[in-house]
C-alpha positions in Angstrom: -5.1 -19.5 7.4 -3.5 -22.4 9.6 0.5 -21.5 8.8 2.5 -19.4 7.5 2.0 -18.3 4.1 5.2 -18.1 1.9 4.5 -15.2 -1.2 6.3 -14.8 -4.2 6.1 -11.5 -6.0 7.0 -11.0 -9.8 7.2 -8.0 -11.8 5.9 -9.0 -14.9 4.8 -5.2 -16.0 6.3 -2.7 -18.7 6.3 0.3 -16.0 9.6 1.8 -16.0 8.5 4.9 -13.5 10.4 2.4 -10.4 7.2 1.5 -8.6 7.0 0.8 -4.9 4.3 -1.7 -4.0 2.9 -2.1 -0.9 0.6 -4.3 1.1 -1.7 -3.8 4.1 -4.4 -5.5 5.5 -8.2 -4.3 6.7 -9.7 -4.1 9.9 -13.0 -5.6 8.4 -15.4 -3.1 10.5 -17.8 -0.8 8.9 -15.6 2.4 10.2 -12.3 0.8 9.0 -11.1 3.6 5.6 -8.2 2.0 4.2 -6.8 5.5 2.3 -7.4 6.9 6.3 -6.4 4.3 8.5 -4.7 1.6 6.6 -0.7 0.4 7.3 1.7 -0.4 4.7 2.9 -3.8 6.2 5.1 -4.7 3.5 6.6 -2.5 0.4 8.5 -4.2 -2.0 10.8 -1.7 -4.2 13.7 -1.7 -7.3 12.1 -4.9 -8.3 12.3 -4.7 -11.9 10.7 -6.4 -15.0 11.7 -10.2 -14.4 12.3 -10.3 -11.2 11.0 -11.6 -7.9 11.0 -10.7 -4.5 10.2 -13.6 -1.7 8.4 -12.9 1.8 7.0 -14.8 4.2 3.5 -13.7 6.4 3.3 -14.9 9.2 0.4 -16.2 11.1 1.0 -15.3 14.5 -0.7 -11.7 15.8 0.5 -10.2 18.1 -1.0 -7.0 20.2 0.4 -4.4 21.8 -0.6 -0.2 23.0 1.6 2.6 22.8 0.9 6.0 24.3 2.8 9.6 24.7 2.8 9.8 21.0 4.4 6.1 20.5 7.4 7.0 22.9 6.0 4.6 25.2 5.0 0.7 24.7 3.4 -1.8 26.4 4.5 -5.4 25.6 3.5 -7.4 23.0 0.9 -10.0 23.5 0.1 -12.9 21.2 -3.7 -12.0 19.7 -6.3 -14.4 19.7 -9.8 -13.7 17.9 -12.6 -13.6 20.5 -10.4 -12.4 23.0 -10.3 -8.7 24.7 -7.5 -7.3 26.1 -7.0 -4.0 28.4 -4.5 -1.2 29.1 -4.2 -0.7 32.7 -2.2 0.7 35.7 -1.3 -1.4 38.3 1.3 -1.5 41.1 4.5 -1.9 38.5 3.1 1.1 36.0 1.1 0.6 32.8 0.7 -3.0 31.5 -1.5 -5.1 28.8 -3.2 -8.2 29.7 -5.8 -10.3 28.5 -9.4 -9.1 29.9 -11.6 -12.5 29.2 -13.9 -12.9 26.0 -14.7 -10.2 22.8 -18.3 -9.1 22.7 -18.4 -11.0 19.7 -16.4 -14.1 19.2 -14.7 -13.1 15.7 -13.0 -9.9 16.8 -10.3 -8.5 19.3 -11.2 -5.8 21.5 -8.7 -3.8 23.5 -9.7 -1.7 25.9 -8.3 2.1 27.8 -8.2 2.0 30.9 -5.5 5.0 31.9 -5.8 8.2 32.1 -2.7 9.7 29.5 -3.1 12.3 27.0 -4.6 11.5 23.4 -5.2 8.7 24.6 -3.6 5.3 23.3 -2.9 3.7 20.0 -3.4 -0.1 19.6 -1.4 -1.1 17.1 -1.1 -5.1 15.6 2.0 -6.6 14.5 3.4 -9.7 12.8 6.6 -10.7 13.4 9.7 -10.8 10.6 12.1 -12.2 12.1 13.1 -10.9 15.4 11.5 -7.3 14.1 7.5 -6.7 14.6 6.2 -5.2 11.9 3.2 -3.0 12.7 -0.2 -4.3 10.5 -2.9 -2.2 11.8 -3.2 0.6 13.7 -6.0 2.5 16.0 -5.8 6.1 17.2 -6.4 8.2 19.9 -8.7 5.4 21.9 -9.9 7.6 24.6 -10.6 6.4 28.3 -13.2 3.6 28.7 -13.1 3.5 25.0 -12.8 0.5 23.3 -11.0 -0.2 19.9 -12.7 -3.2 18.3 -10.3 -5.2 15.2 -12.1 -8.0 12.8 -9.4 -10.0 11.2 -9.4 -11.8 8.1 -6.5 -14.0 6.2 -6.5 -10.6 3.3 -4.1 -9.4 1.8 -4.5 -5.8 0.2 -1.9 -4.8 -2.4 -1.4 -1.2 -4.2 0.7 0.5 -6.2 2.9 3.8 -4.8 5.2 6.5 -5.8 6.2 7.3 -2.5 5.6 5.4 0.6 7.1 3.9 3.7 6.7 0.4 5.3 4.8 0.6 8.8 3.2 4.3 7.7 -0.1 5.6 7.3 -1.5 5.0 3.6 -2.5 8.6 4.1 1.0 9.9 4.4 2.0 8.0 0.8 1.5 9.3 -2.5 -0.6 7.2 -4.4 -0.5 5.9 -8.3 -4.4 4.6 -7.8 -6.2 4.0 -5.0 -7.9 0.9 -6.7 -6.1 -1.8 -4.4 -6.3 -5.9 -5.4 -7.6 -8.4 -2.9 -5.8 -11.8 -2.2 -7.6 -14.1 0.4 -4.6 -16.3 2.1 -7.3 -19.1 3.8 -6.0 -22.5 3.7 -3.0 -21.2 1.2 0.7 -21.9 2.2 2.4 -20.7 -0.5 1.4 -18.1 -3.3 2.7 -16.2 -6.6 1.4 -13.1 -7.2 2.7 -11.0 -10.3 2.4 -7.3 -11.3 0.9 -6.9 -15.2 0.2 -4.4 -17.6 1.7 -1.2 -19.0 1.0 2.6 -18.9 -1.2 2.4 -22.2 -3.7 -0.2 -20.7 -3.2 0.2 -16.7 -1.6 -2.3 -14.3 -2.7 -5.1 -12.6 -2.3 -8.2 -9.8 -2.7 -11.5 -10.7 -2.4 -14.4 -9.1 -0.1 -16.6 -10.9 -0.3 -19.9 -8.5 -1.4 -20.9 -4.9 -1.2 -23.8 -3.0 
């Protein structure tokens, strides 16, 4: 994925019971459980049969640890693939900064190195606007632990009754947890339309990409 992706979503279903939609994206590791650990990035709601709802993904990453139960943030750093990155005190307080190459060249690692209760979450972000949206999310990453991301252009969308943007998927309430994959390399612009009705179950499709 070299720029921005511009995506067009259309509800072309007959479900009347006002469903939310929502997208997220994996961390593609073996441990990654999207129902556990995944993040609504986007939900699109009151979108009804015929209409259309325009968003823009970003390509930029950016990184950034928050510890004392989120209350406290580091800064955001732009997120490169191969790259590792560690939380550490120095003489101004508790700071993020690059830390050299991955392990492996097609992930991010971010490594704890402060001592803080819980330890800290490492947390990804793309940018809307001037607002960072949070994209993935990695718990209670203990001292000299390191959190390891693999990130692919994926898209993940899914169906909700209740659920809120930059949340746990495990906090929403669910209408399946059958979710459609959209890959975004080498795409700039996309259409993607809900289908179906309650008789024969709904459905993604992607309508046109380019």
């Amino acid at each position: 994925m070299g720029s921005d992706v511009k995506i067009t979503y259309i509800n072309k279903s007959m479900n009347k019971d006002l469903p939310k939609i929502f997208i997220f994206t994996k961390n593609e590791t073996p441990t990654f459980d999207a129902l556990k650990d995944g993040v609504a990035y986007k939900v699109i709601e009151d979108v009804g049969r015929g209409s259309s709802c325009d968003f823009i993904f970003p390509i930029k990453t950016s990184v950034a640890a928050t510890w004392d139960n989120g209350s406290c943030k580091t800064q955001e750093l732009t997120a490169q693939i191969g790259e590792a990155y560690i939380v550490e005190k120095n003489n101004t307080g508790i700071v993020l900064k690059n830390n050299g190459p991955a392990k492996d060249t097609k992930s991010i690692d971010v490594i704890n190195n402060i001592h803080v209760n819980n330890g800290i979450s490492v947390n990804f972000y793309k940018k809307d606007g001037n607002e960072s949206k949070k994209m993935i999310t990695k718990d209670i990453v203990g001292y000299a632990q390191k959190a390891t991301f693999v990130l692919h252009p994926k898209l993940y969308w899914g169906i909700a009754s209740e659920i809120q943007e930059g949340e746990l998927i495990s906090s929403a309430v669910l209408d399946s947890d059958h979710f459609h994959e959209i890959d975004l390399e080498n795409i700039s612009k996309m259409t993607v339309s809900l289908n179906g009705n309650a008789k024969d179950g709904y459905e993604f499709k992607v309508e046109s990409q380019e």
